[in-house]
PDB file of N, H, CA, C and O in Angstrom:
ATOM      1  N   UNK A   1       1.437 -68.991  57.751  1.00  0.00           N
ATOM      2  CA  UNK A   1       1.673 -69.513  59.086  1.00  0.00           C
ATOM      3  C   UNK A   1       2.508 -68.538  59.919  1.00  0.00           C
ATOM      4  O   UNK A   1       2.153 -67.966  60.950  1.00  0.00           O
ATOM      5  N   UNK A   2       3.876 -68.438  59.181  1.00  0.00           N
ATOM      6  H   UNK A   2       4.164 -68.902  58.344  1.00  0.00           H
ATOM      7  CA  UNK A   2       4.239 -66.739  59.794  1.00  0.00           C
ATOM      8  C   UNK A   2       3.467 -65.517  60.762  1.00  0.00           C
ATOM      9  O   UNK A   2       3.574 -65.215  61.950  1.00  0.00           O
ATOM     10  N   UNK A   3       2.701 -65.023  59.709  1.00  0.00           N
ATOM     11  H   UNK A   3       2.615 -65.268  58.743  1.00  0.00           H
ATOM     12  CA  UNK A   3       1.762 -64.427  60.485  1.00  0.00           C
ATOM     13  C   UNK A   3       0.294 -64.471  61.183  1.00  0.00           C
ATOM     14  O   UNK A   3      -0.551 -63.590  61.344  1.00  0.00           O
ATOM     15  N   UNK A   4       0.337 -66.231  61.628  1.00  0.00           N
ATOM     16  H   UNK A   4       1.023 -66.946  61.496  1.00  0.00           H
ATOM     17  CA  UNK A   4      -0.503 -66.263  62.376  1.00  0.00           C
ATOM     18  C   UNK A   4       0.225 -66.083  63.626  1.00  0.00           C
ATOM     19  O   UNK A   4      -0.267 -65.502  64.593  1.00  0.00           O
ATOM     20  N   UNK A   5       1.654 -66.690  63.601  1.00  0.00           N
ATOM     21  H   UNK A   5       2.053 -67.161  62.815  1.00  0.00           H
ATOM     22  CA  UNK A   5       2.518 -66.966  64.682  1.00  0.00           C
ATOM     23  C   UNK A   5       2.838 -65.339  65.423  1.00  0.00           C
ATOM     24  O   UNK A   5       2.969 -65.012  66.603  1.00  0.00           O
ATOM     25  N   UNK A   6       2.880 -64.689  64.382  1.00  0.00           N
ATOM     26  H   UNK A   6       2.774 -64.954  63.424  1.00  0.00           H
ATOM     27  CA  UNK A   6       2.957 -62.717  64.926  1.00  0.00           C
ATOM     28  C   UNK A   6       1.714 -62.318  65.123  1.00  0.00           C
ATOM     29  O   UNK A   6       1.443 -61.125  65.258  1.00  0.00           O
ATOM     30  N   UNK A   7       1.067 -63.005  65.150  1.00  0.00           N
ATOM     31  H   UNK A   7       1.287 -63.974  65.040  1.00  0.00           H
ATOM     32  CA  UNK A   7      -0.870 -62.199  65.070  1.00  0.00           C
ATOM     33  C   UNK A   7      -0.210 -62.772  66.769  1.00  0.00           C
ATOM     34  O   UNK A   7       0.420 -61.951  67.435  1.00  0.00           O
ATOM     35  N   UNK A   8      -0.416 -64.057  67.263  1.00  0.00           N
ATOM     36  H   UNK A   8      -0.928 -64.724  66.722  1.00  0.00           H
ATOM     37  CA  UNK A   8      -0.086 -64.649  68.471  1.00  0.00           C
ATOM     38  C   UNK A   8       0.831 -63.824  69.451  1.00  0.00           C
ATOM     39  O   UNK A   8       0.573 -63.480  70.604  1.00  0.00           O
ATOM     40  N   UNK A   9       2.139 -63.555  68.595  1.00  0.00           N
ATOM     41  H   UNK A   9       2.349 -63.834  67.658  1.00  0.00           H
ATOM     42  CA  UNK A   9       3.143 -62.663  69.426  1.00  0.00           C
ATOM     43  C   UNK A   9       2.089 -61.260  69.664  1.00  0.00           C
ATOM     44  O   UNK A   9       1.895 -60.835  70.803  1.00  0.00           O
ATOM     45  N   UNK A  10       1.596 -60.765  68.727  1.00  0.00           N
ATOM     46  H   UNK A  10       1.754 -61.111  67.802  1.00  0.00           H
ATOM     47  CA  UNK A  10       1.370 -59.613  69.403  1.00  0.00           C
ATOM     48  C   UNK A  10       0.217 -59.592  69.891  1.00  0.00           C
ATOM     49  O   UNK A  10      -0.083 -58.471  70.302  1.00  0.00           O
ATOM     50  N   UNK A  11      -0.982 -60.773  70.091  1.00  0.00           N
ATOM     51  H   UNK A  11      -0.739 -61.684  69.757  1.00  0.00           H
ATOM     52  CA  UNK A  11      -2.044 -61.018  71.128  1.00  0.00           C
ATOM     53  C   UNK A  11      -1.652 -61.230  72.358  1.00  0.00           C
ATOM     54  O   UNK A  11      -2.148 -60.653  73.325  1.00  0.00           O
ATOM     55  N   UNK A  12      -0.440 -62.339  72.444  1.00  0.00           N
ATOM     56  H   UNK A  12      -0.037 -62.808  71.659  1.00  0.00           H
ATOM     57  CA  UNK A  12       0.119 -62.166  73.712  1.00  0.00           C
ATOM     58  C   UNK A  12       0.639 -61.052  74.765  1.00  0.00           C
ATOM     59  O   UNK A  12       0.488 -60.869  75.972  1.00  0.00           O
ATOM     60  N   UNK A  13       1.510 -60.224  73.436  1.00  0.00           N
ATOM     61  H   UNK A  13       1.633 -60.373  72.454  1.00  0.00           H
ATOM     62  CA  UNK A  13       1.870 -58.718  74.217  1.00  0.00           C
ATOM     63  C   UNK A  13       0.960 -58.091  74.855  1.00  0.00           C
ATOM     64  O   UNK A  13       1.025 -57.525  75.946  1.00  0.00           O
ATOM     65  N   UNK A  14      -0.197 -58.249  73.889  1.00  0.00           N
ATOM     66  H   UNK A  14      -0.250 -58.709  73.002  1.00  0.00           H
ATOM     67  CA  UNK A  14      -1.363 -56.971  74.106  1.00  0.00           C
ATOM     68  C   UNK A  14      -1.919 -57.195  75.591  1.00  0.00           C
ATOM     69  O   UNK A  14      -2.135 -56.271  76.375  1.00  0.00           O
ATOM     70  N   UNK A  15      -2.153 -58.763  75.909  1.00  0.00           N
ATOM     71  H   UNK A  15      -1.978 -59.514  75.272  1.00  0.00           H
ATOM     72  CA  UNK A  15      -3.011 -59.121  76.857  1.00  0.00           C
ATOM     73  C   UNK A  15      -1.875 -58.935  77.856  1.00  0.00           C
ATOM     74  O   UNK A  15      -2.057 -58.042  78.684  1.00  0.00           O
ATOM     75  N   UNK A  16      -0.707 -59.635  77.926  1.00  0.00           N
ATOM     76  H   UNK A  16      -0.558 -60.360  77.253  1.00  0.00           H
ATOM     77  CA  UNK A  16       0.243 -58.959  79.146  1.00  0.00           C
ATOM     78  C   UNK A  16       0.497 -57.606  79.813  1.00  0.00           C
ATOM     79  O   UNK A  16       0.734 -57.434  81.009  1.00  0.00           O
ATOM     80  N   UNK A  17       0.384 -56.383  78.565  1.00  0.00           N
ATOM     81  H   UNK A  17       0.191 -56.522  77.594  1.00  0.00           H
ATOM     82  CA  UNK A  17       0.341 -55.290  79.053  1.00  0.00           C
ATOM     83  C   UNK A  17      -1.359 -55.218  79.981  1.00  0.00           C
ATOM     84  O   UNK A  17      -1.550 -54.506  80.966  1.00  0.00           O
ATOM     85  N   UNK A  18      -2.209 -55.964  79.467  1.00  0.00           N
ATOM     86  H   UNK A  18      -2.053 -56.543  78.666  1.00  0.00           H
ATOM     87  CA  UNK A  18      -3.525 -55.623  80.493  1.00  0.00           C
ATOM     88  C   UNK A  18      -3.435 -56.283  81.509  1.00  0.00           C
ATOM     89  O   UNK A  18      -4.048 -55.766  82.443  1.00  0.00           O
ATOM     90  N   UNK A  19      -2.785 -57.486  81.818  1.00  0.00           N
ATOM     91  H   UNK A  19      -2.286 -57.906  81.059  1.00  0.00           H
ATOM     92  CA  UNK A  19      -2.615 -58.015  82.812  1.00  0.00           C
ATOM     93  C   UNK A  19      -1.647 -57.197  83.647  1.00  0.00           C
ATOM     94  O   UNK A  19      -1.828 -57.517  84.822  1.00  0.00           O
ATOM     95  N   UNK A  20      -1.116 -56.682  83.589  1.00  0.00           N
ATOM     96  H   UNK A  20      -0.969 -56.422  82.634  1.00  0.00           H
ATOM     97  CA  UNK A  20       0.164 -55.094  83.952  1.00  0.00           C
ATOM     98  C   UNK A  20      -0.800 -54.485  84.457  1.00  0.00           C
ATOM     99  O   UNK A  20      -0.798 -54.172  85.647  1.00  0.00           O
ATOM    100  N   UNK A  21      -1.772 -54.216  83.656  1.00  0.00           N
ATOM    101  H   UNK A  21      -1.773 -54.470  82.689  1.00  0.00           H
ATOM    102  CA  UNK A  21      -2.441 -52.944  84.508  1.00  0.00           C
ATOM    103  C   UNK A  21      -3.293 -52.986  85.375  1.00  0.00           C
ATOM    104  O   UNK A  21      -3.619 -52.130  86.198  1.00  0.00           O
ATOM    105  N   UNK A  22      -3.844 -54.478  85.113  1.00  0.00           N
ATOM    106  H   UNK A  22      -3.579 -55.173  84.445  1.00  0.00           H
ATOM    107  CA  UNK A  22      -4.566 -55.057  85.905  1.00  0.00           C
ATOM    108  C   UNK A  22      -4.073 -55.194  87.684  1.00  0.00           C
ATOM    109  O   UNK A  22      -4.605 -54.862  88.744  1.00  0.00           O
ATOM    110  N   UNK A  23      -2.801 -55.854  87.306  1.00  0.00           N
ATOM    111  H   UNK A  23      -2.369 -56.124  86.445  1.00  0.00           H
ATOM    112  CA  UNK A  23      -2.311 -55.640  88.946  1.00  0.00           C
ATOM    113  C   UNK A  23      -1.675 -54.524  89.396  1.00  0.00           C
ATOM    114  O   UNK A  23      -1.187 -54.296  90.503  1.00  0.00           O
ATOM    115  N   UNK A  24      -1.738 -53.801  88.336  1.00  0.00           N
ATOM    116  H   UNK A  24      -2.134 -53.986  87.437  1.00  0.00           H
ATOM    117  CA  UNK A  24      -1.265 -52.270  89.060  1.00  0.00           C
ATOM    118  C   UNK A  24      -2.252 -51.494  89.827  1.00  0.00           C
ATOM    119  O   UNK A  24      -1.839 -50.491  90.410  1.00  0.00           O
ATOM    120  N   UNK A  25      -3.872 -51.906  89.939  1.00  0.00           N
ATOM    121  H   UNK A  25      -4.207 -52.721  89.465  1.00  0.00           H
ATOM    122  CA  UNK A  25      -5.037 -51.395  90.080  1.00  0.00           C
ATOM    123  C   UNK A  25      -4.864 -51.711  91.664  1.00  0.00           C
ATOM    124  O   UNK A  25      -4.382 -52.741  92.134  1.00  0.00           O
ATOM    125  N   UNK A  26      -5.329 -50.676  92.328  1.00  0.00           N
ATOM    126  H   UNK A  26      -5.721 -49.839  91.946  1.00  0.00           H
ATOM    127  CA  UNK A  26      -5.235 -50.279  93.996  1.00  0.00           C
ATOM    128  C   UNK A  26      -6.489 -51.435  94.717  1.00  0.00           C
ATOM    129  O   UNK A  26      -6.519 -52.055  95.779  1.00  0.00           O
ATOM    130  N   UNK A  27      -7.622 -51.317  93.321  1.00  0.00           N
ATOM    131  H   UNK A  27      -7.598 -50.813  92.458  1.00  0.00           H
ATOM    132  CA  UNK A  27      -8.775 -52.194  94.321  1.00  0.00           C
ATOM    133  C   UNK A  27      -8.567 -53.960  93.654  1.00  0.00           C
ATOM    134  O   UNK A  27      -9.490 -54.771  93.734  1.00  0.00           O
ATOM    135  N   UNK A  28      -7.355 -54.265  93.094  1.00  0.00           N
ATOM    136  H   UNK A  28      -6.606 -53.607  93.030  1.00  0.00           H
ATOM    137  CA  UNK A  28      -7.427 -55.416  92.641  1.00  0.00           C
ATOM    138  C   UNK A  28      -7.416 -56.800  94.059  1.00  0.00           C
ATOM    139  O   UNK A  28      -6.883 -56.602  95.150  1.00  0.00           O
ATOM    140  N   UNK A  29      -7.994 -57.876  93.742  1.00  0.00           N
ATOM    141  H   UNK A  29      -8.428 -58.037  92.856  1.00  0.00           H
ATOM    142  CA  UNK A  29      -8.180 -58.029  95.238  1.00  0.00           C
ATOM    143  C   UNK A  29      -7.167 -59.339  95.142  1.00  0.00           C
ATOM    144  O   UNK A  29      -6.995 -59.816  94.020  1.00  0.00           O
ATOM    145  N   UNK A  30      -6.491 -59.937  96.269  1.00  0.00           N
ATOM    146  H   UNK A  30      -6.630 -59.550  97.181  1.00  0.00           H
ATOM    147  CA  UNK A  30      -5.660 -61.167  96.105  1.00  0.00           C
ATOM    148  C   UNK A  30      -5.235 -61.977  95.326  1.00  0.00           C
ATOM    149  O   UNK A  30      -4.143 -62.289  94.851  1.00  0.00           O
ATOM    150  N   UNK A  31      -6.858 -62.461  95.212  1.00  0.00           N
ATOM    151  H   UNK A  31      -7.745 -62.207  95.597  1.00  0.00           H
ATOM    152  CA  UNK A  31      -6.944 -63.971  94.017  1.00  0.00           C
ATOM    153  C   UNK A  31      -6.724 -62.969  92.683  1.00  0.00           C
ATOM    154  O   UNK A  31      -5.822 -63.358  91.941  1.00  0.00           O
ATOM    155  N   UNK A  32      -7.211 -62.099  92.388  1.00  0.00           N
ATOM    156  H   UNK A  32      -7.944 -61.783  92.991  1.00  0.00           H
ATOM    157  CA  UNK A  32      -7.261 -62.072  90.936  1.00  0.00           C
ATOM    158  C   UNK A  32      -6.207 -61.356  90.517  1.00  0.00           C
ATOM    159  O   UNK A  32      -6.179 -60.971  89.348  1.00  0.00           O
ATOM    160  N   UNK A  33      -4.778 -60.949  91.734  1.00  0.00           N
ATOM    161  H   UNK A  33      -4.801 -61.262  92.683  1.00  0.00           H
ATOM    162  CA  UNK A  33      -3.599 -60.536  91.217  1.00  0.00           C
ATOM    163  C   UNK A  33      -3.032 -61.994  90.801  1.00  0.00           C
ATOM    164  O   UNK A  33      -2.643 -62.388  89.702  1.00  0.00           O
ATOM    165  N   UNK A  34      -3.132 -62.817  92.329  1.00  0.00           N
ATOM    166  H   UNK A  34      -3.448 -62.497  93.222  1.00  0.00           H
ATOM    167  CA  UNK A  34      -2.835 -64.076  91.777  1.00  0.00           C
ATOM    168  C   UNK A  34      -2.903 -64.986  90.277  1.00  0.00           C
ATOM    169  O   UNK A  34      -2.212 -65.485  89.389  1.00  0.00           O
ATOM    170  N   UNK A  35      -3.915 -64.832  90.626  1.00  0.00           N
ATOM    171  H   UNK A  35      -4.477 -64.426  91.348  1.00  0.00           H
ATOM    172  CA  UNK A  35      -4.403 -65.395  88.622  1.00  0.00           C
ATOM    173  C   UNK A  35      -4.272 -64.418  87.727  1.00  0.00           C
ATOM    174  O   UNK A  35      -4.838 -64.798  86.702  1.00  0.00           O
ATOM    175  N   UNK A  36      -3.710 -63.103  87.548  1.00  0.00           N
ATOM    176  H   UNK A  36      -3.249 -62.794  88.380  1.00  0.00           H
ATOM    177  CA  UNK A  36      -3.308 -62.353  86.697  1.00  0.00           C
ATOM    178  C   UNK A  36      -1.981 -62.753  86.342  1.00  0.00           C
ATOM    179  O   UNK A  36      -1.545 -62.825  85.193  1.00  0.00           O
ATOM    180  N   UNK A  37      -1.020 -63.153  88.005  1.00  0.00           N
ATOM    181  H   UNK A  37      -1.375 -63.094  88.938  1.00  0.00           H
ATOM    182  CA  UNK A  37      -0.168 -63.451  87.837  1.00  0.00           C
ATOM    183  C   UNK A  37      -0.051 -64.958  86.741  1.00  0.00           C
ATOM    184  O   UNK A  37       0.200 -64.846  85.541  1.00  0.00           O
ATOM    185  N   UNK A  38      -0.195 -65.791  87.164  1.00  0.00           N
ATOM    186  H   UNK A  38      -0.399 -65.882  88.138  1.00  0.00           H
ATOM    187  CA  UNK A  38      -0.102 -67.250  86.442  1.00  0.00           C
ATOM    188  C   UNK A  38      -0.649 -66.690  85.279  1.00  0.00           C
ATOM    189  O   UNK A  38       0.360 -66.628  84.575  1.00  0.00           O
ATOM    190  N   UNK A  39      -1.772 -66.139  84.452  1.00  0.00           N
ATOM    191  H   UNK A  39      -2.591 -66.190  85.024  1.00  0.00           H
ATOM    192  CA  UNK A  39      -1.488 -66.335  83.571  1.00  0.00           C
ATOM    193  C   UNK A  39      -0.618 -65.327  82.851  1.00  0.00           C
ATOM    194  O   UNK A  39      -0.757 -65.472  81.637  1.00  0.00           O
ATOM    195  N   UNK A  40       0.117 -64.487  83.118  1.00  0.00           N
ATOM    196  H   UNK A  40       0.230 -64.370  84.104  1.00  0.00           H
ATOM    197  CA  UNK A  40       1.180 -63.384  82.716  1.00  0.00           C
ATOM    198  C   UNK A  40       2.423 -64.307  82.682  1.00  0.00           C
ATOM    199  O   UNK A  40       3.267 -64.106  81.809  1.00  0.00           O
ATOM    200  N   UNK A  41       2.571 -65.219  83.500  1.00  0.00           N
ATOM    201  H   UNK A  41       1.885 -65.383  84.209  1.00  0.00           H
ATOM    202  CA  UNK A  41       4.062 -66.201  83.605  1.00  0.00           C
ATOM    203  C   UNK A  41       3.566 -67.335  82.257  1.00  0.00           C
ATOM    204  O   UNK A  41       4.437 -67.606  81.431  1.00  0.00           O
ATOM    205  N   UNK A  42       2.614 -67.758  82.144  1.00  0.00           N
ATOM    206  H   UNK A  42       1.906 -67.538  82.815  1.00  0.00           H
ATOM    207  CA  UNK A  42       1.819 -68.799  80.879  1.00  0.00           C
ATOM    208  C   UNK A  42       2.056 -68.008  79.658  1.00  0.00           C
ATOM    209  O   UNK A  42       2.389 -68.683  78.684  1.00  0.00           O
ATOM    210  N   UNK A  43       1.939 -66.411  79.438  1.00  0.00           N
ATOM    211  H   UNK A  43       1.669 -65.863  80.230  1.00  0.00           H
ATOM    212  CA  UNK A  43       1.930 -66.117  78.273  1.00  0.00           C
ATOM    213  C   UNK A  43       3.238 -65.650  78.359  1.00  0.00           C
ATOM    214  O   UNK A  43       3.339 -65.490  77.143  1.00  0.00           O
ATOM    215  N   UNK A  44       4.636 -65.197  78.899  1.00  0.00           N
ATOM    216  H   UNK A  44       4.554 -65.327  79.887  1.00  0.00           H
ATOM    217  CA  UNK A  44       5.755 -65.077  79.160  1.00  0.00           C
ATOM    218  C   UNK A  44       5.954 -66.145  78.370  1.00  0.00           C
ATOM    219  O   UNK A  44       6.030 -66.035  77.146  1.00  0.00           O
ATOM    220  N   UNK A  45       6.091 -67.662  79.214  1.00  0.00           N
ATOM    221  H   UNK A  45       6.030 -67.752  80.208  1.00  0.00           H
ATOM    222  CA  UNK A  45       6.790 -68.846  78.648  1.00  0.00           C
ATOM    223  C   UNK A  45       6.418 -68.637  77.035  1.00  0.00           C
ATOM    224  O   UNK A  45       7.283 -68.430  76.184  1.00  0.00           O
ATOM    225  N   UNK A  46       5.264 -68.707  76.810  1.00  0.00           N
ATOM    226  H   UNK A  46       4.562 -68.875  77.502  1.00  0.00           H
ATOM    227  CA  UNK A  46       4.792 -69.025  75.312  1.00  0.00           C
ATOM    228  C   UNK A  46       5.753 -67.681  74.479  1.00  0.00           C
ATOM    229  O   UNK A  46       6.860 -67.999  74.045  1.00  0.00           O
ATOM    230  N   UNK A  47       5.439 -66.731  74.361  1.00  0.00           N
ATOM    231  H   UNK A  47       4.540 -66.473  74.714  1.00  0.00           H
ATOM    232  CA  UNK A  47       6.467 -65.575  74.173  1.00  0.00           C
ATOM    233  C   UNK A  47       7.936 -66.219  74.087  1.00  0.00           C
ATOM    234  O   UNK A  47       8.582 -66.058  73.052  1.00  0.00           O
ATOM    235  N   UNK A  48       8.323 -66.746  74.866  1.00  0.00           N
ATOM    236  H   UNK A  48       7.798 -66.877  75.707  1.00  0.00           H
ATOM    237  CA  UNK A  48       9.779 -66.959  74.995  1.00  0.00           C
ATOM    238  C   UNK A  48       9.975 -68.320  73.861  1.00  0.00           C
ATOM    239  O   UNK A  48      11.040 -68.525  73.277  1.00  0.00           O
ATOM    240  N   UNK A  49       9.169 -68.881  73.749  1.00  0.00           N
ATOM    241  H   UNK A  49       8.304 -68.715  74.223  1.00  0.00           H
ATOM    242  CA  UNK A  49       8.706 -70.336  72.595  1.00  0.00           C
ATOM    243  C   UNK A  49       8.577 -69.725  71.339  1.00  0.00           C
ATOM    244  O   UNK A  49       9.222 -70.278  70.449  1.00  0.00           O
ATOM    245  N   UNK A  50       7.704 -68.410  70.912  1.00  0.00           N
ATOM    246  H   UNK A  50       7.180 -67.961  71.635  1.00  0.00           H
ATOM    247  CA  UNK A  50       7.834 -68.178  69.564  1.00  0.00           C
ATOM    248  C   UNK A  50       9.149 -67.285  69.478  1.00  0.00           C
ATOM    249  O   UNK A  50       9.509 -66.965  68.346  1.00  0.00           O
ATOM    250  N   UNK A  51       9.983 -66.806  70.686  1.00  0.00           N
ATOM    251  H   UNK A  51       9.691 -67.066  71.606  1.00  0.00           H
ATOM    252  CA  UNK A  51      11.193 -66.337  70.260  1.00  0.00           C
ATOM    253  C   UNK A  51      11.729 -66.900  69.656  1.00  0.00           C
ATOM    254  O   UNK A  51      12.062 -66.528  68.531  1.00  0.00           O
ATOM    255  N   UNK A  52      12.097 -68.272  70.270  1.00  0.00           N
ATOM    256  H   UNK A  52      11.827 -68.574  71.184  1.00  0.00           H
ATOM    257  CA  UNK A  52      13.196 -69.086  69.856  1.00  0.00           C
ATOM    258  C   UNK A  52      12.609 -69.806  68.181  1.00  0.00           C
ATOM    259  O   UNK A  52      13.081 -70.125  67.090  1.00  0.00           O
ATOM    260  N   UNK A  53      11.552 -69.779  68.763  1.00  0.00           N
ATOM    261  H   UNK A  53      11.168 -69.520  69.649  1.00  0.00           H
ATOM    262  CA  UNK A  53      11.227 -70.254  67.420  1.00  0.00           C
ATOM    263  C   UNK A  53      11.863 -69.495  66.144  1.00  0.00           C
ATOM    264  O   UNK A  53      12.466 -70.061  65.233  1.00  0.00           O
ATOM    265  N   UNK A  54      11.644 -68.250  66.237  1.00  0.00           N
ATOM    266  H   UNK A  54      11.154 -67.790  66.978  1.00  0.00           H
ATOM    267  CA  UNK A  54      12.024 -67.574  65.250  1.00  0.00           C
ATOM    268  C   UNK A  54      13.527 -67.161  64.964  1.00  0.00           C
ATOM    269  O   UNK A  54      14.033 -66.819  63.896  1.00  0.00           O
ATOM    270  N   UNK A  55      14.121 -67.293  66.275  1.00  0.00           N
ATOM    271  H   UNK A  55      13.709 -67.570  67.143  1.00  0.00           H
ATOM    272  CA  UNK A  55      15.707 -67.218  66.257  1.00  0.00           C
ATOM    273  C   UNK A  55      16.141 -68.337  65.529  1.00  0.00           C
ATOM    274  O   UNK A  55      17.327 -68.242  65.214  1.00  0.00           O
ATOM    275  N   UNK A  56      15.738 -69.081  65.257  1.00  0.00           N
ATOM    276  H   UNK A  56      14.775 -69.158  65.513  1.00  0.00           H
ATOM    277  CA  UNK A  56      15.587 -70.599  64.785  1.00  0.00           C
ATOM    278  C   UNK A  56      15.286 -70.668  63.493  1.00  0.00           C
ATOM    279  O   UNK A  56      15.951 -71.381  62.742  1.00  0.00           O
ATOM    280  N   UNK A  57      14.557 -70.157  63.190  1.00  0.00           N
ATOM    281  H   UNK A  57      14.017 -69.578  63.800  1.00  0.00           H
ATOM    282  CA  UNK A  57      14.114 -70.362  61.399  1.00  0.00           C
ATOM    283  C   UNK A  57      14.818 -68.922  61.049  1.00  0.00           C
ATOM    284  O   UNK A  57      14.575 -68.628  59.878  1.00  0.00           O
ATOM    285  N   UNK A  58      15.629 -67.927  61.724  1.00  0.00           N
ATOM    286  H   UNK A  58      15.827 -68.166  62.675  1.00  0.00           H
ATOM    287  CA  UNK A  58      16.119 -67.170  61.161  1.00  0.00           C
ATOM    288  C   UNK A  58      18.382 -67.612  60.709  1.00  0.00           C
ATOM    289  O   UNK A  58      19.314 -67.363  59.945  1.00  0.00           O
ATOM    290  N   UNK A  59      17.996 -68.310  61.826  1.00  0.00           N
ATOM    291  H   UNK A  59      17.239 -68.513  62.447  1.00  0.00           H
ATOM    292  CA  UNK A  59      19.171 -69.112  61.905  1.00  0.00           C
ATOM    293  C   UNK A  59      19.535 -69.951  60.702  1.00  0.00           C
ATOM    294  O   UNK A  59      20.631 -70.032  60.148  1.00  0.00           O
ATOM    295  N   UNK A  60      18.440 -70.539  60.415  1.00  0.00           N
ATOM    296  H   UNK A  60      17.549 -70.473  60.864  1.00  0.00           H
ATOM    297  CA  UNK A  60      18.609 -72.228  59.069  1.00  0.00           C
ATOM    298  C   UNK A  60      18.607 -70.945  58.133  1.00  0.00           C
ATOM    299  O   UNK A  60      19.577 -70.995  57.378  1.00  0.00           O
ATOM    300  N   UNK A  61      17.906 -69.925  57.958  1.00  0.00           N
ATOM    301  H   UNK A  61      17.117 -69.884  58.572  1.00  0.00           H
ATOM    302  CA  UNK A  61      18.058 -68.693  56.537  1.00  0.00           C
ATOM    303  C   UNK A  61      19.386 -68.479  56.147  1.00  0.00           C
ATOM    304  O   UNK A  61      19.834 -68.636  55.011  1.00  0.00           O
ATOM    305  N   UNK A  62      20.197 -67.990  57.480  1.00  0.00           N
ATOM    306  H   UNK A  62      19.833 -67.863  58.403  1.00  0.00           H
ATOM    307  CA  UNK A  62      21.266 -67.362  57.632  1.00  0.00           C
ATOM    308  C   UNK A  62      22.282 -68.861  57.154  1.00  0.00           C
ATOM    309  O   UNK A  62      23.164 -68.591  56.339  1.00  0.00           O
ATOM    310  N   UNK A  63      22.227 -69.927  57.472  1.00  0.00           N
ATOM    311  H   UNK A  63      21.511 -70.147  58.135  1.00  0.00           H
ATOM    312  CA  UNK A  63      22.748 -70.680  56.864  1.00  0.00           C
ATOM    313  C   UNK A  63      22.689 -71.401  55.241  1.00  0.00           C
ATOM    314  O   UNK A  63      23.446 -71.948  54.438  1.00  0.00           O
ATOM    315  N   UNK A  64      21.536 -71.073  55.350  1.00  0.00           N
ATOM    316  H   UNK A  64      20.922 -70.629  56.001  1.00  0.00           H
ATOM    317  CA  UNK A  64      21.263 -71.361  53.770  1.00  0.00           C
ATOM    318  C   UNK A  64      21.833 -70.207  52.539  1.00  0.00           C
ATOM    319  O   UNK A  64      22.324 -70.414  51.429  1.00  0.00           O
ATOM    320  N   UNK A  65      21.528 -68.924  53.277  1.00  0.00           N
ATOM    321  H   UNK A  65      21.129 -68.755  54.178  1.00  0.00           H
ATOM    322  CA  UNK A  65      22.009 -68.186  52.034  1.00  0.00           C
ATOM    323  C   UNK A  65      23.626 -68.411  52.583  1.00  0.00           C
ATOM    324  O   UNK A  65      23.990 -68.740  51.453  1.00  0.00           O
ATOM    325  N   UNK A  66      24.561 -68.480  53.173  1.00  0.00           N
ATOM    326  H   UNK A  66      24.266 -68.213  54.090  1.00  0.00           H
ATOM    327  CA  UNK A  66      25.309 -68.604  53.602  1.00  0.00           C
ATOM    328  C   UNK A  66      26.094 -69.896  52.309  1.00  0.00           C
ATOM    329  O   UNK A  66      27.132 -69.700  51.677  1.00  0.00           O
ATOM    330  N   UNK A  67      25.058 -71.358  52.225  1.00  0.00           N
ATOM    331  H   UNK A  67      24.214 -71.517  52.738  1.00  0.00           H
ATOM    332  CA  UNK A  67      25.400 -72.322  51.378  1.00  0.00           C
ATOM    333  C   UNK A  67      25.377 -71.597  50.092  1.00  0.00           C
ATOM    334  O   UNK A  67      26.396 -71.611  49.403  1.00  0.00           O
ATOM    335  N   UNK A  68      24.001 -70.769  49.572  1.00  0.00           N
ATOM    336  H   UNK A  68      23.173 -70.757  50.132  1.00  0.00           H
ATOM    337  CA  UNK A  68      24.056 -70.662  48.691  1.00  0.00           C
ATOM    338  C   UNK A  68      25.163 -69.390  47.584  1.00  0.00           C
ATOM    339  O   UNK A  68      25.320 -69.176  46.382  1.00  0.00           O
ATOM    340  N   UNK A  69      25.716 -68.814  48.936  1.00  0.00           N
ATOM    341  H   UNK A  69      25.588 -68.988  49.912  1.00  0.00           H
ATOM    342  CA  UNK A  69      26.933 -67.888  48.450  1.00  0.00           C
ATOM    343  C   UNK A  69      28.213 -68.530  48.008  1.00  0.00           C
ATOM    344  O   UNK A  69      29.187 -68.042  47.433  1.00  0.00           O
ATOM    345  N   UNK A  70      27.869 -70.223  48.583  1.00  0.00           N
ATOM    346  H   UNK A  70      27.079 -70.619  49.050  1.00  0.00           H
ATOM    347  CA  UNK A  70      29.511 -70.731  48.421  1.00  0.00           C
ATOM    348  C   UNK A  70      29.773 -71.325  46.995  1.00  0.00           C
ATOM    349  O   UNK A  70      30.892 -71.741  46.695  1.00  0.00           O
TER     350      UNK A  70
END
């Protein structure tokens, strides 16, 4: 499950950097910076969800070996 959750993190990256380049393009036209935009802010949020996620299950580790040193 781990690394479906990093297959995800780094599908997300991948497609944000194209969405980057996408609106960096001179003939890109309104709407489709627009909707590059929304979904670049959609995969941001999600990004920011498996952060915490993982700050999170790295956290309960850090406490557990923590118990299990005592």
């Amino acid at each position: 499950m781990a690394e479906e959750k990093k297959q995800s993190f780094e599908q997300n990256t991948n497609r944000l950097n194209e969405l980057v380049r996408n609106m960096e393009r001179e003939d890109i036209t309104l709407q489709d910076l627009v909707n590059n935009y929304v979904e670049a802010l959609e995969l941001v949020d999600k990004q920011y969800s498996l952060i915490n996620e993982a700050k999170q299950q790295i956290e309960l580790l850090k406490q557990k070996l923590g118990d299990d040193e005592s």
